[in-house]
C-alpha positions in Angstrom: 97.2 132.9 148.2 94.1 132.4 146.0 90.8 133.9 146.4 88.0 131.9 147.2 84.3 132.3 146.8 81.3 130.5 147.5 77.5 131.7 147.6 74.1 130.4 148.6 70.7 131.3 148.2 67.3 130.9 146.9 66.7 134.1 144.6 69.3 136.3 143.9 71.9 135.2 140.5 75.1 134.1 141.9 77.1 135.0 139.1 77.5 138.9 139.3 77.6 138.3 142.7 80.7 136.0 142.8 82.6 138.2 140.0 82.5 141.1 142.4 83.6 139.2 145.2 86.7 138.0 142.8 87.5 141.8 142.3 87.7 141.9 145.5 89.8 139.0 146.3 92.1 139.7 143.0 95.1 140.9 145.6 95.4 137.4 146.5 95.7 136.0 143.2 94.9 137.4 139.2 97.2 134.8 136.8 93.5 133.9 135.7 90.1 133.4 137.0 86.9 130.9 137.1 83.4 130.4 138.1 80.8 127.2 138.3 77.1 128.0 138.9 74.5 125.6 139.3 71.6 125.3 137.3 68.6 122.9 136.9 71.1 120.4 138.2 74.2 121.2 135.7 77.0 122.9 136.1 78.2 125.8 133.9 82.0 126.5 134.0 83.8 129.8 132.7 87.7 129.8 133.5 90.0 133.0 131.9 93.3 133.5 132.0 94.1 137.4 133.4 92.2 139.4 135.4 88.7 139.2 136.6 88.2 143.1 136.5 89.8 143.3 132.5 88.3 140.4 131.0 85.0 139.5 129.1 83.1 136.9 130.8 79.5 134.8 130.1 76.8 135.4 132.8 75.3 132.3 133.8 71.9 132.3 135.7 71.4 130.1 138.7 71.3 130.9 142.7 74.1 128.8 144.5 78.0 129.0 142.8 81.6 129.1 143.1 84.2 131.5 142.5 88.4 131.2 142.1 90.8 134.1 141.5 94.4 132.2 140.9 98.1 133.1 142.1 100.3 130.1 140.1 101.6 127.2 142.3 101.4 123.6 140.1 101.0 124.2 136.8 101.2 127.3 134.0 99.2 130.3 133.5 96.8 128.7 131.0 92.4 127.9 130.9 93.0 125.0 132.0 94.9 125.5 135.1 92.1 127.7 136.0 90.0 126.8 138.8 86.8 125.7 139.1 88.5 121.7 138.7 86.1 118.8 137.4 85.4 115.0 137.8 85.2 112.9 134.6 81.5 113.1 134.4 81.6 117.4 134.9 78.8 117.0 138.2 81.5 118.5 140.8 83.3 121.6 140.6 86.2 122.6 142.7 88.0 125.9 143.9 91.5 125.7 146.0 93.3 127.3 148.3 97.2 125.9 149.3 99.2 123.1 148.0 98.1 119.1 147.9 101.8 118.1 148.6 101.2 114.3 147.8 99.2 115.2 144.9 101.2 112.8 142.6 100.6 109.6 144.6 96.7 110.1 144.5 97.1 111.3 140.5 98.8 108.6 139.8 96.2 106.0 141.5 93.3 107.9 140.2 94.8 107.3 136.8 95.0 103.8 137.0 91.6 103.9 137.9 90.4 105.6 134.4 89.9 109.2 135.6 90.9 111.5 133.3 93.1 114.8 133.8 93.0 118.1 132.4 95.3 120.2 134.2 98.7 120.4 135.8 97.4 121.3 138.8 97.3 119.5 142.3 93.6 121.0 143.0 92.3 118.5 140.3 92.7 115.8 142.2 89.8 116.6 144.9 86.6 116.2 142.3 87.9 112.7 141.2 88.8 111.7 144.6 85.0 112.6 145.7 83.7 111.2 142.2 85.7 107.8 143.5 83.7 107.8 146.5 80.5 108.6 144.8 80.9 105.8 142.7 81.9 103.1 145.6 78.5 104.1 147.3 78.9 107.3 149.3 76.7 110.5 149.4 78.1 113.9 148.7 79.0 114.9 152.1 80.7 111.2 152.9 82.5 111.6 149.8 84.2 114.9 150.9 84.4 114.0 154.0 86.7 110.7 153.5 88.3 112.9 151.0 90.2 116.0 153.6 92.2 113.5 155.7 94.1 112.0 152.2 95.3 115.8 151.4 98.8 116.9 152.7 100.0 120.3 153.2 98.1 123.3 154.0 94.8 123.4 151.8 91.4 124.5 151.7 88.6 124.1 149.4 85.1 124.4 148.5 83.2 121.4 146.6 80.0 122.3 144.6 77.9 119.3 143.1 75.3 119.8 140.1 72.4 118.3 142.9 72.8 122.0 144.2 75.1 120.8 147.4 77.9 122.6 148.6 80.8 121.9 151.2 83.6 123.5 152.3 86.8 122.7 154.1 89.8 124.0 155.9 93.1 123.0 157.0 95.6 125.7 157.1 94.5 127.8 154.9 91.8 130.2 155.7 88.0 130.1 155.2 85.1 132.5 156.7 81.7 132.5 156.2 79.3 135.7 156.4 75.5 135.1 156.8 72.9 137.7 155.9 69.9 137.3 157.3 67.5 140.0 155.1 64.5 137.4 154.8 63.9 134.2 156.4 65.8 132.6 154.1 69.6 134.0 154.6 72.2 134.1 151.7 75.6 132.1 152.9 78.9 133.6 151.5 82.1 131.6 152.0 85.3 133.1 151.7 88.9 133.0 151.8 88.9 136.5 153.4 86.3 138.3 154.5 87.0 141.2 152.2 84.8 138.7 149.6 81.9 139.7 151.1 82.2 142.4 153.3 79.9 145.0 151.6 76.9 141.9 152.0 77.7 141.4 155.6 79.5 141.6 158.5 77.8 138.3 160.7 80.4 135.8 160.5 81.7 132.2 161.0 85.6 131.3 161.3 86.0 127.8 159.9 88.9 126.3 162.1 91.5 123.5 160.7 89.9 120.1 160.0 86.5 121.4 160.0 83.8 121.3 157.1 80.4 123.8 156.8 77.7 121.8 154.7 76.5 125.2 153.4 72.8 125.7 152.7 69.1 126.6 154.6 70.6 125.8 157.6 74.1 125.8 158.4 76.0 122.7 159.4 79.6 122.5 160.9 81.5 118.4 161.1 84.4 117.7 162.6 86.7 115.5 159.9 88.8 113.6 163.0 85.4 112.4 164.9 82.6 113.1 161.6 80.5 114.1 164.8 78.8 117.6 163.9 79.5 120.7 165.9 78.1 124.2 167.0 80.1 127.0 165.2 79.4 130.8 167.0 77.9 133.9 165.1 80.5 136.9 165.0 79.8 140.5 164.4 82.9 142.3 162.9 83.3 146.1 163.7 85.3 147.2 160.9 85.0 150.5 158.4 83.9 149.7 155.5 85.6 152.7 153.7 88.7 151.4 154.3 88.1 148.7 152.0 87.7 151.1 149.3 90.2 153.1 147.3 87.9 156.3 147.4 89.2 159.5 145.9 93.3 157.9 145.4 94.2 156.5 142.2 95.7 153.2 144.4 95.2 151.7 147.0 98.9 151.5 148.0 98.9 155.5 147.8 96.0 155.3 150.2 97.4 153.0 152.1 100.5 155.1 152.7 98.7 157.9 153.7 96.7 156.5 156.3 99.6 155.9 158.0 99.1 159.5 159.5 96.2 157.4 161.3 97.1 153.6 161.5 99.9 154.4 163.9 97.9 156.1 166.1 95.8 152.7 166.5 98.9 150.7 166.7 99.8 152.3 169.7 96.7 152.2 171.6 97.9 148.7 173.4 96.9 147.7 176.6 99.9 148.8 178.9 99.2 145.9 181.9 99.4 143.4 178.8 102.5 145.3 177.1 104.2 144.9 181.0 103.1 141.1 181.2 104.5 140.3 178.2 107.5 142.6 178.7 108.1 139.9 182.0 107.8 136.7 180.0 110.3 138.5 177.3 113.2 139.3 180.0 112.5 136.1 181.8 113.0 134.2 178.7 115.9 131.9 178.1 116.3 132.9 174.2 114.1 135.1 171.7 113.7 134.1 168.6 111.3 137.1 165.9 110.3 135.3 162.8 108.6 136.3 159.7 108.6 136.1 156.1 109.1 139.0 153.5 108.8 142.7 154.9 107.5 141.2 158.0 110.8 139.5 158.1 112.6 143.0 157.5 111.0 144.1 160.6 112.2 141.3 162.8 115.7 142.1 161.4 114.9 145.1 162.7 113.7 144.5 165.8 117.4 143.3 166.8 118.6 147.1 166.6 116.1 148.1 168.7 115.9 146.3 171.9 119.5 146.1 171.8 119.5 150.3 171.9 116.1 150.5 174.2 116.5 147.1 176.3 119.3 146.1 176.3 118.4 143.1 175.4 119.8 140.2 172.8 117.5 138.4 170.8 117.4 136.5 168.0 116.0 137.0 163.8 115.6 134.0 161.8 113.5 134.0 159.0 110.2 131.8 159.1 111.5 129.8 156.1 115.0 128.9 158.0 113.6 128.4 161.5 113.4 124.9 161.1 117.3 124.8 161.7 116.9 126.1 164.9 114.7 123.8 166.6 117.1 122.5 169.1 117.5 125.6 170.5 113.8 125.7 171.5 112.6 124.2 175.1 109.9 125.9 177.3 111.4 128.7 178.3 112.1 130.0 174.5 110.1 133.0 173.5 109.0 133.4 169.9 107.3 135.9 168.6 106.1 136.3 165.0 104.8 138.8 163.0 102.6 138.7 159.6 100.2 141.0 158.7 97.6 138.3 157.4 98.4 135.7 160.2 98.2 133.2 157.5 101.9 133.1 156.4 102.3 129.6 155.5 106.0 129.7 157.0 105.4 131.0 159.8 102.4 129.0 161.4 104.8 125.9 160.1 107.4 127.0 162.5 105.1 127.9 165.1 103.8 124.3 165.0 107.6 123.0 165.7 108.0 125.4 168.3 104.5 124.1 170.2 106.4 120.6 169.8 109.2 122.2 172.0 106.3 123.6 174.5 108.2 127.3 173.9 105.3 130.0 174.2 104.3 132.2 171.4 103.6 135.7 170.7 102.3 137.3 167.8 102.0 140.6 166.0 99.5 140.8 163.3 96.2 142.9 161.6 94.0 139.8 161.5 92.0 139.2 164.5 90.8 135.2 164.3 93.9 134.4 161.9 95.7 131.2 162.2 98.4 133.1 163.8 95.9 134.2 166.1 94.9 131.3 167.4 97.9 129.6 168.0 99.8 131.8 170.2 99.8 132.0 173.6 99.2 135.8 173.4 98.7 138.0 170.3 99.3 142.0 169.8 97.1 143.3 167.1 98.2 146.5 165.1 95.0 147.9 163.9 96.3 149.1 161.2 92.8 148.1 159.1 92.1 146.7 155.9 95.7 146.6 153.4 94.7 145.7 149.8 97.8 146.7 148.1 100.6 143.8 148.3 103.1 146.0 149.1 103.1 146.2 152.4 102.8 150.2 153.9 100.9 151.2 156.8 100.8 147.2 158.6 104.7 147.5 158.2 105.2 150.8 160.0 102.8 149.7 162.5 104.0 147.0 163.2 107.3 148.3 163.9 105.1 150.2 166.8 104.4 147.8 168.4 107.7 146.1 168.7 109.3 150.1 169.7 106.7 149.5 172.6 107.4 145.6 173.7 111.1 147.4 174.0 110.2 150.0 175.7 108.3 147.7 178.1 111.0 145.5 178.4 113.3 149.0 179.5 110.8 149.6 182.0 110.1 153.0 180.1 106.9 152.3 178.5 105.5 155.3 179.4 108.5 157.5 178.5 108.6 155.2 175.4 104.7 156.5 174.7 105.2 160.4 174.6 108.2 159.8 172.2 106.3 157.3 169.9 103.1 159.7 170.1 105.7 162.7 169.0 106.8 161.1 166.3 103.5 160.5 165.2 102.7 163.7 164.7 106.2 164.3 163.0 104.4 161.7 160.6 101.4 163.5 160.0 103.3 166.6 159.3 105.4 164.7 156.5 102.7 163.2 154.4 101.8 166.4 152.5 101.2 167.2 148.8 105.1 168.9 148.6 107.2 166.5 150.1 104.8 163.7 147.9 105.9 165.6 145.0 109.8 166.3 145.9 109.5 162.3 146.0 107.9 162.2 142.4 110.8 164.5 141.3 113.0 162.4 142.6 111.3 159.1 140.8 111.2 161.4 137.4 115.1 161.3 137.6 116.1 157.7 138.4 113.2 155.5 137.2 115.1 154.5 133.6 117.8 153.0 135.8 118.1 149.4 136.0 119.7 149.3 139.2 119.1 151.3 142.5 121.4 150.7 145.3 120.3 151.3 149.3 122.9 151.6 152.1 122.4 152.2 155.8 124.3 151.3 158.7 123.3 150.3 162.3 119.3 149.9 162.5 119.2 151.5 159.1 121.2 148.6 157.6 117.9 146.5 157.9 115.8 149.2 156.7 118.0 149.2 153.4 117.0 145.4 152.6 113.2 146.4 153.0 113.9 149.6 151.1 115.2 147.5 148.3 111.8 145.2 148.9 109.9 148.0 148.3 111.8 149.2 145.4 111.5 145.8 143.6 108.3 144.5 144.1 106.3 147.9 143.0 108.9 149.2 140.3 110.3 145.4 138.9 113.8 148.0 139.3 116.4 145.7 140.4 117.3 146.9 143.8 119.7 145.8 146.5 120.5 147.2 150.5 124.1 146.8 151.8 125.4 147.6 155.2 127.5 150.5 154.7 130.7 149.1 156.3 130.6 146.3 153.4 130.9 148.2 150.5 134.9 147.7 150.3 134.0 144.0 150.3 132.3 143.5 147.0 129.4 145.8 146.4 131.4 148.6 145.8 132.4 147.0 142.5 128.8 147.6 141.1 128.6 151.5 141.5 129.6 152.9 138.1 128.9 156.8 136.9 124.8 157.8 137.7 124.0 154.8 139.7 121.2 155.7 142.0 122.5 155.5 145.8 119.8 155.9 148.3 122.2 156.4 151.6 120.0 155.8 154.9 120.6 158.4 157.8 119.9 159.1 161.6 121.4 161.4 164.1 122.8 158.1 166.1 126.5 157.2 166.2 126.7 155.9 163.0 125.7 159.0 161.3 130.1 159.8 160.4 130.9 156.4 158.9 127.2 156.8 156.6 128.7 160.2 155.1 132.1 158.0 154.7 130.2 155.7 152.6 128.2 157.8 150.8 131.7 160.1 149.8 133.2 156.3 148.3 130.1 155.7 146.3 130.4 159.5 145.5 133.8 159.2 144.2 132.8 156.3 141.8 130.4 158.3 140.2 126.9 157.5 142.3 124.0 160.0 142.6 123.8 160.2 145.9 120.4 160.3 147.7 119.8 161.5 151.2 117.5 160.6 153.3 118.2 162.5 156.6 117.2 165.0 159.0 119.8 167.3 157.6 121.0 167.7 154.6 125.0 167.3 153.7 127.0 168.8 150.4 127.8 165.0 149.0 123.8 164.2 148.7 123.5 165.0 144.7 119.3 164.8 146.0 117.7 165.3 149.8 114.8 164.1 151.1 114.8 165.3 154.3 113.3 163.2 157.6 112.2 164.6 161.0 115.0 164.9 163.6 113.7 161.6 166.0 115.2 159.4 168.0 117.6 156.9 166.2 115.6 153.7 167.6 112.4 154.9 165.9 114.2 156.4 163.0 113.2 153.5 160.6 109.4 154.5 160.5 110.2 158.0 159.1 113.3 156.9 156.8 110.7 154.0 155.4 108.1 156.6 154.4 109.8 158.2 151.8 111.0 155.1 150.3 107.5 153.8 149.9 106.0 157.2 148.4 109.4 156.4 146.1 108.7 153.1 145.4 104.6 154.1 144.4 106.3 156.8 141.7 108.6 154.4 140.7 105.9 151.4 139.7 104.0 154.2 138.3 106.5 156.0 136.0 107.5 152.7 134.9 103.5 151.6 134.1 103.6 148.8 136.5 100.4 147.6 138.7 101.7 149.2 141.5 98.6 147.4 143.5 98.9 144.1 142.0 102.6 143.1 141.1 103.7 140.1 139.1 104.0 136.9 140.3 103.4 138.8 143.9 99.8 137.5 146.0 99.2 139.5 149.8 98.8 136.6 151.6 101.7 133.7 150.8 99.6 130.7 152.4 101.3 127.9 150.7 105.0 127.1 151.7 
């Protein structure tokens, strides 16, 4: 979940270089911030607390350097716990990615030994371990090298030494260098995403797990299991640069939202003879189980409601976190298909890895091409819904609910029939994101965003969409928000709606569309503000926000629109960092 930076060269200043890479990376982490560069073979360290973009910072000259933006795992929000990590005698500097889960053993020996910690951190423990191996004999890269096997969990990190060497590592937890090759002698960036360095270059090198880079002139790639090195290919990335840029909108989750009117054109543009092959492996299966964490999870949920309406079909939502409780369900002819934006969900590669124990196949549904998630399954469905900075999650969630509404389809045998209505409602899409219906939203969020609660209902496939509505709400806003299936209110919830309390009541034109109204008249006659959101309007709704009239399996996309507009006004009018929540990082890559 931390943002990782590392840069080589011989003549350019590293420093200004690596602090714009951190703004950059700051949706992956911005509790506090650090940087080592080398110089005449000593190592100057700055480390912040707060943001990289609002806070004062030395600029240190030198050519080759290191860069950490942090999202809090071990340890408290303080200097200290910001990365770069030293050894005792301050001649290796660290930045980390993940979790060291037996951390505490190797502290505990490294204490006994005389080294000296400064942090709370787990990440700490890598410069002593390679200053241990220094001093029992070993050169820099040996020292690193016996060091990767001794960490557990999902880490990667990048180890700089004051003799101008740098190494990098990965296991779990993604790393990507870019190479620009301007002069004979090229300038290496190493990244935990390639949005570090994506205005330098767009030539890269996808580190896979147990791998190190040796990063300088020229490039060298080791195997830690057999220490034997290896040949590493030369990518070129086609991907708009613009999009990595918040250009005339004042966020990027507002821009984000609005390309919607775009992304889910691109989602849909799958390859039909895969979309049938895999529709075969799914009705041939013997059990489907969607995971994912988070929204992604919300659109599993989902994903229930609509191949039961358009296949058919049964299958099964667990979340990532839980699935681990349903490994003797799994044997070879188990389906499981994940979905994650990043494809670096800590979670949800975890339980992939149990379900490859259990030979069941895999299918995934993510943005990242190359991703962990990527490369474990046995086939993979990209949404193409381009670069999302904001960590609320927008335009990757709606298209991804494409591309299940088209695996469904598939599986229905109607995929073209399934086409002309998604491609409909796509322009129904279009013609909703306008400047008026943004601002009836912003109307709405003027008149409910001093509330401390805000209370979602749906029923059927809009009973999901509730618990991602309230998601949304939370996250950008920090307004305490919950979803309920309509048909449990009488069963408890009921007892929290007192006189104003915001009600946000879910609607399609499906079968459930009587008992919604039914709930929304109990809330009603406790004193709720009712709020529609519905193809037509109805006297109990105190506020309408009206949807296009679609059909009720693909309702979700245009009843989650609004709410996310809702959500934006909401963070806003309350003065939150609608981009950058608290305590929230993009990409959850440690367990």
């Amino acid at each position: 979940m931390c943002g990782i930076i590392g840069y080589w060269n011989q003549e350019k200043d590293a420093c200004p270089i690596i602090i714009e890479s951190l703004k950059k990376l700051e949706y992956r982490g911005y509790d506090s911030f650090g940087f080592a560069i080398v110089l005449n073979n000593k190592l100057s360290v700055e480390r912040k607390t707060g943001k990289v973009s609002s806070t004062e910072y030395q600029n240190f000259p030198g050519v080759i350097g290191i860069g950490h933006t942090r999202w809090a795992t071990h340890g408290k929000i303080t200097e200290n716990n910001a990365h770069p990590h030293r050894d005792c005698f301050m001649k290796i500097a660290v930045v980390h990615n993940g979790i060291i889960e037996n951390y505490q053993e190797i502290k505990n020996q490294l204490s006994k030994k005389g080294h000296n910690f400064l942090s709370e951190t787990d990440t700490e423990v890598i410069p002593h371990l390679i200053e241990e191996n220094i001093r029992n004999g070993l050169d820099f890269k040996e020292a690193v090298m016996d060091v990767c096997p001794l960490l557990q969990g999902r880490n990667s990190f990048i180890a700089l030494s004051s003799d101008q060497e740098m190494i990098a590592f990965r296991n779990g937890s993604p790393l990507i260098l870019g190479v620009k090759k301007n002069n004979k002698i090229p300038e290496i960036f190493i990244a935990s995403d390639i949005q570090g360095f994506l205005d330098e270059t767009r030539d890269v090198i996808y580190l896979d797990d147990n791998q190190i880079a040796i990063i300088k002139e020229n490039l060298e790639f080791y195997d830690i299991n057999t220490k034997k090195r290896i040949e590493k290919r030369l990518i070129r990335l086609d991907i708009d640069l613009k999009e990595a840029e918040k250009g005339s909108y004042p966020h990027f989750m507002l821009k984000e939202i609005m390309e919607q009117k775009k992304a889910l054109r691109r989602a849909i543009n799958q390859d039909d003879k895969n979309l049938m092959h895999l529709a075969r492996e799914i009705n041939e299966a013997k059990g489907i189980f969607f995971i994912g964490c988070g929204t992604a999870a919300k659109v599993c949920h989902i994903a229930e409601y609509i191949f039961s309406k358009i296949a058919n079909k049964h299958v099964n939502f667990v979340q990532a976190s839980e699935f681990e409780n349903y490994n003797h369900f799994l044997i070879p002819e188990t389906l499981v298909i994940a979905i994650s934006q990043s494809g670096e969900t800590a979670d949800v590669l975890e339980s992939l890895e149990i379900a490859k124990k259990r030979k069941s196949k895999i299918i995934s549904i993510t943005n990242t091409k190359q991703s962990s998630l990527d490369k474990i399954s046995d086939y993979t469905f990209f949404i193409n819904a381009g670069i999302e900075k904001a960590v609320a999650s927008t335009k990757a969630t709606t298209s991804q609910l494409i591309v299940v509404l088209l695996l469904a389809y598939a599986c229905a045998g109607r995929l073209e029939e399934g086409k002309r209505i998604l491609i409909d409602l796509i322009g129904k899409v279009n013609d909703m994101l306008n400047p008026r219906y943004e601002l009836h939203i912003k109307k709405l969020a003027e008149k409910i965003y001093q509330e401390e609660n805000i209370f979602i209902i749906g029923r059927g496939i809009n009973y999901p969409l509730s618990l991602e509505s309230a998601i949304k709400i939370m996250e950008v806003s920090y307004i305490h928000a919950q979803g309920f299936a309509g048909g449990e209110l009488k069963h408890g919830p009921i007892a929290l709606i007192k006189k104003d309390s915001p009600v946000i009541v879910l609607m399609s034109n499906d079968e459930s569309k009587k008992e919604i109204i039914s709930n929304a008249i109990e809330v009603k006659s406790r004193g709720a503000y009712v709020i529609g959101v519905s193809p037509e309007n109805n006297p109990i709704f105190d506020y309408w926000i009206k949807t296009p009239n679609v059909e009720a399996e693909t309702s979700p996309i245009v009843n989650l629109i609004p709410i996310q507009l809702l959500a934006y006004y909401l963070g806003i009018l309350k003065g939150c960092d609608v981009d950058y929540p608290r305590s929230l990082a993009k990409s959850v890559t440690v367990k």
